[in-house]
Gaussian input, Z-matrix of N, CA and C with variables (Angstrom, degrees):
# hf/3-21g

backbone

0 1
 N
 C     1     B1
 C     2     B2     1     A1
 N     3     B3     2     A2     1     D1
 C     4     B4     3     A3     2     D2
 C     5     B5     4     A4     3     D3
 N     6     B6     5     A5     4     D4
 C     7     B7     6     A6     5     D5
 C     8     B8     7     A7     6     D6
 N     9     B9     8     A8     7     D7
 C    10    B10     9     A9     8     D8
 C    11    B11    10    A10     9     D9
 N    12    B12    11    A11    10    D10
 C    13    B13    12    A12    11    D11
 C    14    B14    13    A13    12    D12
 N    15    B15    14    A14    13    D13
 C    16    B16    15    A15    14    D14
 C    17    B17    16    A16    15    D15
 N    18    B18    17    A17    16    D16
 C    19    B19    18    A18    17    D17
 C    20    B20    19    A19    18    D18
 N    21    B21    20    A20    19    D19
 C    22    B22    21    A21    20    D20
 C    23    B23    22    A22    21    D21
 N    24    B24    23    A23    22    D22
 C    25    B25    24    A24    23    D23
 C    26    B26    25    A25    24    D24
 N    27    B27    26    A26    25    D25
 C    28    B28    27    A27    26    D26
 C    29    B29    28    A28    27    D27
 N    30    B30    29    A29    28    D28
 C    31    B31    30    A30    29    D29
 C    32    B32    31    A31    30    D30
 N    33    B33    32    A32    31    D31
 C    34    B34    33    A33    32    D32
 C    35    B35    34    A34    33    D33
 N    36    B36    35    A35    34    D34
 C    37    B37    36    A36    35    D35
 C    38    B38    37    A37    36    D36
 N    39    B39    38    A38    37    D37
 C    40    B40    39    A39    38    D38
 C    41    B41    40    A40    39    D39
 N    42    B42    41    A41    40    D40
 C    43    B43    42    A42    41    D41
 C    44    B44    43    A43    42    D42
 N    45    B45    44    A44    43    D43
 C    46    B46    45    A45    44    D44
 C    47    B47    46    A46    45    D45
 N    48    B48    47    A47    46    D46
 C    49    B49    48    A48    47    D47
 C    50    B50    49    A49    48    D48
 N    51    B51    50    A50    49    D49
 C    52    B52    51    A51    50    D50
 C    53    B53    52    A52    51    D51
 N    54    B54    53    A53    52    D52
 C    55    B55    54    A54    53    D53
 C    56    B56    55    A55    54    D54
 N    57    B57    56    A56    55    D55
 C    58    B58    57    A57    56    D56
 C    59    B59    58    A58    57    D57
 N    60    B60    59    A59    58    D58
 C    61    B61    60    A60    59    D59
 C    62    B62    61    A61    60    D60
 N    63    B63    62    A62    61    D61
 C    64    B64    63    A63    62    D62
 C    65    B65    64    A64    63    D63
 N    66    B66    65    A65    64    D64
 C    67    B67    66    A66    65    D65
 C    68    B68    67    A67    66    D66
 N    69    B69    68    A68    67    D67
 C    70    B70    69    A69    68    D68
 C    71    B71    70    A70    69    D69
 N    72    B72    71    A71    70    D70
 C    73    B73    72    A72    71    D71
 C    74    B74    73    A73    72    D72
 N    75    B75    74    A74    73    D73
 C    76    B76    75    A75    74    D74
 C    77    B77    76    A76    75    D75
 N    78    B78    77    A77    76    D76
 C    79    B79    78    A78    77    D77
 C    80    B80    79    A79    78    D78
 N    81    B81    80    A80    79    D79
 C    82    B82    81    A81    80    D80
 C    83    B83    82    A82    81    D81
 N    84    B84    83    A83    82    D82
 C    85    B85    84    A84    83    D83
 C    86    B86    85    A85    84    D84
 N    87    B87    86    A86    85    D85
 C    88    B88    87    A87    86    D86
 C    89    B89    88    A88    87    D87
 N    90    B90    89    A89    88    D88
 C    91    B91    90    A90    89    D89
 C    92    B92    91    A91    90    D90
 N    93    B93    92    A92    91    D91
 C    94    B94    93    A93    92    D92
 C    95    B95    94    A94    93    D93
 N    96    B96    95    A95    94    D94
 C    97    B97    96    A96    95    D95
 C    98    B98    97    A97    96    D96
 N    99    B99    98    A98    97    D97
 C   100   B100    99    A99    98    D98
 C   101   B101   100   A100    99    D99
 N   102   B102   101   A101   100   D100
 C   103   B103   102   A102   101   D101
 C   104   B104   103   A103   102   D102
 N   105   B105   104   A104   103   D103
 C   106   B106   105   A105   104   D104
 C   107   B107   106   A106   105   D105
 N   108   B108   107   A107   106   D106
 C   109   B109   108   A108   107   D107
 C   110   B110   109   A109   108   D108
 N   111   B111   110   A110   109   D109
 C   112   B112   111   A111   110   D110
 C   113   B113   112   A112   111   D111
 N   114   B114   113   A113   112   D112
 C   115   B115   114   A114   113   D113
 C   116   B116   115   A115   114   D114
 N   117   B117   116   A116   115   D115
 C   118   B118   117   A117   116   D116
 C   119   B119   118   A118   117   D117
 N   120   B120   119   A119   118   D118
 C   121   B121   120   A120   119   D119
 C   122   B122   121   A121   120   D120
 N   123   B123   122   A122   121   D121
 C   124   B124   123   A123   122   D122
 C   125   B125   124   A124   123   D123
 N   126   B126   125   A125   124   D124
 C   127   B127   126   A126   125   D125
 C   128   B128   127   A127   126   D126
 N   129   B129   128   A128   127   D127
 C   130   B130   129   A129   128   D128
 C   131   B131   130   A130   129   D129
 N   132   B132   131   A131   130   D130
 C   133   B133   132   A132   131   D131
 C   134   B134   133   A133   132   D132
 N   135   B135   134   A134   133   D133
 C   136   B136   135   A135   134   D134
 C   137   B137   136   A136   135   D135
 N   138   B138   137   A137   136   D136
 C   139   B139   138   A138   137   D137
 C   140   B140   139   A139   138   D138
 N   141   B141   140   A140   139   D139
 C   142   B142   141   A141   140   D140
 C   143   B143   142   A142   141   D141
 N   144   B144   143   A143   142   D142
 C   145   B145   144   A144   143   D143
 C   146   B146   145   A145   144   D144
 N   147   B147   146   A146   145   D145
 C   148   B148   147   A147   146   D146
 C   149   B149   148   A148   147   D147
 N   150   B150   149   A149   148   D148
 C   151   B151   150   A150   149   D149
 C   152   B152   151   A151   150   D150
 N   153   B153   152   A152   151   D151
 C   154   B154   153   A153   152   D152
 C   155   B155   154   A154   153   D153
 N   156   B156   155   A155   154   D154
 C   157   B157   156   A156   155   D155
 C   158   B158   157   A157   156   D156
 N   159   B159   158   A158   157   D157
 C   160   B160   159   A159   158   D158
 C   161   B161   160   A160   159   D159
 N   162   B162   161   A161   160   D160
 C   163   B163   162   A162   161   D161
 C   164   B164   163   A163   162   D162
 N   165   B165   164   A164   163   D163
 C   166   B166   165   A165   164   D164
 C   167   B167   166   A166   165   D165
 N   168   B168   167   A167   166   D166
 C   169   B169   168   A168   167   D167
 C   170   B170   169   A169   168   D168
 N   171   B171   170   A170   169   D169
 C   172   B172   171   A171   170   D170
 C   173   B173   172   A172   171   D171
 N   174   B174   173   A173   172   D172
 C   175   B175   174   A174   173   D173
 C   176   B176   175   A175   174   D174
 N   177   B177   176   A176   175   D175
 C   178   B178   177   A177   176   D176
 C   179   B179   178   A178   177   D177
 N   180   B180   179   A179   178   D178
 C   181   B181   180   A180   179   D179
 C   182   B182   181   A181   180   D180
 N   183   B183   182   A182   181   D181
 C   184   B184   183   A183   182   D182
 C   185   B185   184   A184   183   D183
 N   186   B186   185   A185   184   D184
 C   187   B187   186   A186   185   D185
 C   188   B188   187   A187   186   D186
 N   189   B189   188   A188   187   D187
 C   190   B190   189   A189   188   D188
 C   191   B191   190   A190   189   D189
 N   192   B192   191   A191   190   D190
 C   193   B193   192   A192   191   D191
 C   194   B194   193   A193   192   D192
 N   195   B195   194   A194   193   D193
 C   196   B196   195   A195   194   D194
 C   197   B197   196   A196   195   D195
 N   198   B198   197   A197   196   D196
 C   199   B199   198   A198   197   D197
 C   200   B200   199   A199   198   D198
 N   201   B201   200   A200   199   D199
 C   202   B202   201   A201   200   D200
 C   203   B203   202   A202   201   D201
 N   204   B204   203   A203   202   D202
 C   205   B205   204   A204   203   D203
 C   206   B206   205   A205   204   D204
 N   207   B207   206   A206   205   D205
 C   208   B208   207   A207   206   D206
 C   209   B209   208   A208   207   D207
 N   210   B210   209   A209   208   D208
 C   211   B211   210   A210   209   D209
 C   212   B212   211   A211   210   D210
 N   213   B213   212   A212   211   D211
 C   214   B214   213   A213   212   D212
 C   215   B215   214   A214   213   D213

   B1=1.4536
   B2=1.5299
   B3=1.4292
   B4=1.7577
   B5=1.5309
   B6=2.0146
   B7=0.9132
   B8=1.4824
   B9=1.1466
   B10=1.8433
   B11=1.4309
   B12=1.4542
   B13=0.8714
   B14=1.8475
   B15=1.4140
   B16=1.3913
   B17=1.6786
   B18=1.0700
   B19=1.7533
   B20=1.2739
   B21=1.4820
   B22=1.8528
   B23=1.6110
   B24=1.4671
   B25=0.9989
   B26=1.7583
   B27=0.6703
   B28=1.8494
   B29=1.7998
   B30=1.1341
   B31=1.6932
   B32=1.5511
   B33=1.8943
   B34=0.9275
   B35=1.3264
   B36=1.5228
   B37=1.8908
   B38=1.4769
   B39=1.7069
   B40=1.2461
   B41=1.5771
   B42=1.4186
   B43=1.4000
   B44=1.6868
   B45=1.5263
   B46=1.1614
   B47=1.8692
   B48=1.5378
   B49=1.1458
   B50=1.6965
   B51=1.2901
   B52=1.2958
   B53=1.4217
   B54=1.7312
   B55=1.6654
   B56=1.5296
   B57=0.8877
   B58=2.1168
   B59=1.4160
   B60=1.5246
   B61=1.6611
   B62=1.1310
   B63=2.0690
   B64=0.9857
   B65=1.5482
   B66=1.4391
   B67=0.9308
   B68=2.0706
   B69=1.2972
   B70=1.8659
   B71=1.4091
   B72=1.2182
   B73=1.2179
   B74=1.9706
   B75=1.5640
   B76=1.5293
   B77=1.6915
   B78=1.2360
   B79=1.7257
   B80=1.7994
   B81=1.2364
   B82=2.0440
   B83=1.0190
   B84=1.6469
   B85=1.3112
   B86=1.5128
   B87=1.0839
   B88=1.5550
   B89=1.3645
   B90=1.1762
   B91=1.5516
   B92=2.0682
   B93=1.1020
   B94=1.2273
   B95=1.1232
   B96=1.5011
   B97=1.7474
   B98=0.9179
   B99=1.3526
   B100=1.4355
   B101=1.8598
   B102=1.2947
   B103=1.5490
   B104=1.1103
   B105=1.6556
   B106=1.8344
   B107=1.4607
   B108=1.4811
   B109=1.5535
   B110=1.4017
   B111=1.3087
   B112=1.6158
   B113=1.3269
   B114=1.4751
   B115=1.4513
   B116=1.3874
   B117=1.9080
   B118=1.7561
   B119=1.2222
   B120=1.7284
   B121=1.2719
   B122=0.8529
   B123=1.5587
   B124=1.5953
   B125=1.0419
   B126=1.8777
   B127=1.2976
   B128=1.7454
   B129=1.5301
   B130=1.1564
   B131=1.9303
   B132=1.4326
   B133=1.5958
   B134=1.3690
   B135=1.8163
   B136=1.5074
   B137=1.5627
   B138=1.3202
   B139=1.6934
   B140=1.8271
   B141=1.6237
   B142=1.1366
   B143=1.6819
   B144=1.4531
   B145=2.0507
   B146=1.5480
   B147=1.2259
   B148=1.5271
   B149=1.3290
   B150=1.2680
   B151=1.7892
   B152=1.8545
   B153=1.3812
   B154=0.9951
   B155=1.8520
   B156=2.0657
   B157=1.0266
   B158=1.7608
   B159=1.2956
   B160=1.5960
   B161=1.7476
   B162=1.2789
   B163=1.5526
   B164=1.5170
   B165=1.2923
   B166=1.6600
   B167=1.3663
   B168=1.0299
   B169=1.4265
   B170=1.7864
   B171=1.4661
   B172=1.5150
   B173=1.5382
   B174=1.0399
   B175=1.4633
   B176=1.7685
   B177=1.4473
   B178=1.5136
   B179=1.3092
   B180=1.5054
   B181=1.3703
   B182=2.1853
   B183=1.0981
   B184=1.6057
   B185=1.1873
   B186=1.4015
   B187=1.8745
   B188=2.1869
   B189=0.8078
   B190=1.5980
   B191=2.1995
   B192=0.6470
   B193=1.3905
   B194=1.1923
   B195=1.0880
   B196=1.7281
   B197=1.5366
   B198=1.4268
   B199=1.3403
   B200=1.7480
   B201=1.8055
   B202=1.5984
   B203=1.0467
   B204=1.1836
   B205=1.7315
   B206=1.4269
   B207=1.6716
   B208=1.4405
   B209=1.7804
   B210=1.4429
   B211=1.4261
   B212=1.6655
   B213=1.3731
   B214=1.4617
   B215=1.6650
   A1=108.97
   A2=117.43
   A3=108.29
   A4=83.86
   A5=84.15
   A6=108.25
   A7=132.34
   A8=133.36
   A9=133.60
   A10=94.40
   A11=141.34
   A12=124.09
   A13=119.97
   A14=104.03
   A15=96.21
   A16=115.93
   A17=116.85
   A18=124.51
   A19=78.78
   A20=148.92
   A21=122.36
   A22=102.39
   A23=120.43
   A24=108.63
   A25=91.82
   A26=120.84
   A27=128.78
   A28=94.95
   A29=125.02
   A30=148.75
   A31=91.64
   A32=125.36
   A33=126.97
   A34=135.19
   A35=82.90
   A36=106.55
   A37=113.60
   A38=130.17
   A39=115.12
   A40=111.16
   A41=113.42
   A42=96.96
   A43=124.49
   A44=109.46
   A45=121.49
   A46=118.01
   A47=97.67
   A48=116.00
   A49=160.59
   A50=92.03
   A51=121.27
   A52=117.49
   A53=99.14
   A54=111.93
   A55=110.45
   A56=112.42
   A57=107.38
   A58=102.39
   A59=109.28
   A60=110.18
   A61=138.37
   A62=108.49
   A63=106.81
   A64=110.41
   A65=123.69
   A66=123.94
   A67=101.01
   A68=111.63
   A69=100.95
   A70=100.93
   A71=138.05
   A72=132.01
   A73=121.19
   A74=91.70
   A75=68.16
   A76=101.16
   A77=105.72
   A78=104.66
   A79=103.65
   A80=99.29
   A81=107.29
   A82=121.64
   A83=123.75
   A84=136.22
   A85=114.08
   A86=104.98
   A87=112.78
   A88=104.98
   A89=126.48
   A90=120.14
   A91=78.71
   A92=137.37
   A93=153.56
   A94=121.55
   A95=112.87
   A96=122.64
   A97=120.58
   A98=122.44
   A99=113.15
   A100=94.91
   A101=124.93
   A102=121.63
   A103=108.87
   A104=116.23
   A105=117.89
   A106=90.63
   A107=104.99
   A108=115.00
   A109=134.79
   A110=101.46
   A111=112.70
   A112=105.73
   A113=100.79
   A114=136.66
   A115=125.01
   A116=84.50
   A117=120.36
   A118=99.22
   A119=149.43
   A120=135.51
   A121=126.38
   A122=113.22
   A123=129.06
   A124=108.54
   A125=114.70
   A126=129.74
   A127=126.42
   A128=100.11
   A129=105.51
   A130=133.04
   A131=69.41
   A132=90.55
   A133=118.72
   A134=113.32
   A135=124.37
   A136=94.41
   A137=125.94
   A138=123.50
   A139=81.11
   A140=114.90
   A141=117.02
   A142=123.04
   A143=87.26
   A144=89.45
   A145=95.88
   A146=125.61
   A147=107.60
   A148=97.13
   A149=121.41
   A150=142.44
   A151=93.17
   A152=116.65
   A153=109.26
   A154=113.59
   A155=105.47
   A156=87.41
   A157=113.81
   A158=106.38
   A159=139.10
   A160=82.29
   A161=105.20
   A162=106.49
   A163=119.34
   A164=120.80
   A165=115.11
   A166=122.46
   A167=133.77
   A168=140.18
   A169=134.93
   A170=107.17
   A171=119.46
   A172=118.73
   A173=118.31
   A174=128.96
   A175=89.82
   A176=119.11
   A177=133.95
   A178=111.68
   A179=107.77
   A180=116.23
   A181=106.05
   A182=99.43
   A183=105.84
   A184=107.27
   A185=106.16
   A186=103.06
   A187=94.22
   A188=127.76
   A189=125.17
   A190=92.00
   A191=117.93
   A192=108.91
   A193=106.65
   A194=125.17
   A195=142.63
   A196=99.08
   A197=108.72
   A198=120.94
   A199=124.15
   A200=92.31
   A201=96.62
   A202=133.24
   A203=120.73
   A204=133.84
   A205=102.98
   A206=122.92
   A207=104.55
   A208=86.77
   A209=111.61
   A210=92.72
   A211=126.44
   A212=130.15
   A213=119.50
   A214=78.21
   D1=136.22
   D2=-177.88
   D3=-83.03
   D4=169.05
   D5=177.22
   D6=-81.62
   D7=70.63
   D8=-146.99
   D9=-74.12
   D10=-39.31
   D11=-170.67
   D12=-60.92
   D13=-40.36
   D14=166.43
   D15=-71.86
   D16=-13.79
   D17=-169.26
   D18=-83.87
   D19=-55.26
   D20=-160.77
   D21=-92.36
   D22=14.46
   D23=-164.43
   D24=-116.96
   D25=-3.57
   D26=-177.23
   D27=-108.05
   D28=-44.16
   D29=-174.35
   D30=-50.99
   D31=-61.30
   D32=140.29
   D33=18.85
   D34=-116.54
   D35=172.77
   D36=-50.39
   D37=-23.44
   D38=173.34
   D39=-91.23
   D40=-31.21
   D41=173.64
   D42=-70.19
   D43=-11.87
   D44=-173.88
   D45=-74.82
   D46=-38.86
   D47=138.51
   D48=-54.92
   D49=-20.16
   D50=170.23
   D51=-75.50
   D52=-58.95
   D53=164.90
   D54=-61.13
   D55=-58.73
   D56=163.28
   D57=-15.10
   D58=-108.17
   D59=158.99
   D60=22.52
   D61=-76.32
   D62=-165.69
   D63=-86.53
   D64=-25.60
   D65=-163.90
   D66=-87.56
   D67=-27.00
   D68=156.32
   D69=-55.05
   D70=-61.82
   D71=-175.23
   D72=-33.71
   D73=-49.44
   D74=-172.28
   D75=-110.14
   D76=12.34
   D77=161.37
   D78=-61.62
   D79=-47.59
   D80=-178.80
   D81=-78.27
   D82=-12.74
   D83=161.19
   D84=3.29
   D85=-67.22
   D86=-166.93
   D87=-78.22
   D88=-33.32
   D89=-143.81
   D90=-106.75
   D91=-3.10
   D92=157.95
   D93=-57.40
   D94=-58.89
   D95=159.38
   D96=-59.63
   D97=-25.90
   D98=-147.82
   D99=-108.33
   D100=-16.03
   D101=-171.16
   D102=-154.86
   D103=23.98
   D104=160.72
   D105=93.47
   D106=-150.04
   D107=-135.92
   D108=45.97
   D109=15.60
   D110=172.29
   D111=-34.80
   D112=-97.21
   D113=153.59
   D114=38.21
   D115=-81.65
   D116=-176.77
   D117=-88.29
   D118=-22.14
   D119=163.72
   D120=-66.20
   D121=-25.69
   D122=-178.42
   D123=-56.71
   D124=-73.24
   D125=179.05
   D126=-41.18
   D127=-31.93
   D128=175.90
   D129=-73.78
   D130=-29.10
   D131=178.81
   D132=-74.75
   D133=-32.26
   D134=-163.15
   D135=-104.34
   D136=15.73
   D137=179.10
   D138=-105.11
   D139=-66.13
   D140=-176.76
   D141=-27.21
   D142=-43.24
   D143=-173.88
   D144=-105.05
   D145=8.34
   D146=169.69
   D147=-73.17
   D148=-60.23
   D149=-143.61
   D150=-84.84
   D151=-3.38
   D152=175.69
   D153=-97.83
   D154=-37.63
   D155=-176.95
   D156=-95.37
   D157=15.49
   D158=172.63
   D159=-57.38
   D160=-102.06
   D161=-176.90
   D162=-27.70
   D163=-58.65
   D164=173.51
   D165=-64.83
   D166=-3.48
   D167=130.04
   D168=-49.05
   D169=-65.80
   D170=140.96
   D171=-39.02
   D172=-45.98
   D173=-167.74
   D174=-63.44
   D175=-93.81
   D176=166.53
   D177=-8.78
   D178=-63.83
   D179=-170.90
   D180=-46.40
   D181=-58.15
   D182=176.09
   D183=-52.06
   D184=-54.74
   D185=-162.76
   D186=-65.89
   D187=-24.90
   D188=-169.57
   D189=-89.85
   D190=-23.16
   D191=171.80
   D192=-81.89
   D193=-65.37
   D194=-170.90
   D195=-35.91
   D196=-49.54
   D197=-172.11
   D198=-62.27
   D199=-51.19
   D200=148.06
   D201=-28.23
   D202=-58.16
   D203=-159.44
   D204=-111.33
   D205=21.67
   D206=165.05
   D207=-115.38
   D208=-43.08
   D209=170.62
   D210=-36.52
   D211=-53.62
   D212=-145.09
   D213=-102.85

């Protein structure tokens, strides 16, 4: 059986992080347009939700196998 408890528990800390992120992002919104950091917010933001929906993929992926093999 995987381990889900560590899988919602990492799922967590990256979405928790993600919202971190996004919400510096549009707290600086303005001050973003107006003197760069485009760029480097971008990147930061789209590593944040890669590795986030990276894991919820992994995550699914287990729970849809697991599921296989408890049915039959």
């Amino acid at each position: 059986m995987p381990d889900f408890r560590s899988l919602w528990r990492r799922l967590s800390k990256l979405d928790s992080k993600f919202k971190r992120v996004h919400v510096r992002v549009k707290t600086c919104a303005e001050s973003i347009a107006f003197f760069g950091g485009g760029e480097r917010e971008r990147q930061t933001t789209e590593i944040a939700f890669n590795n986030l929906m990276t894991h919820e993929w992994d995550r699914h992926l287990a729970n849809f196998k697991f599921q296989l093999v408890s049915v039959v």
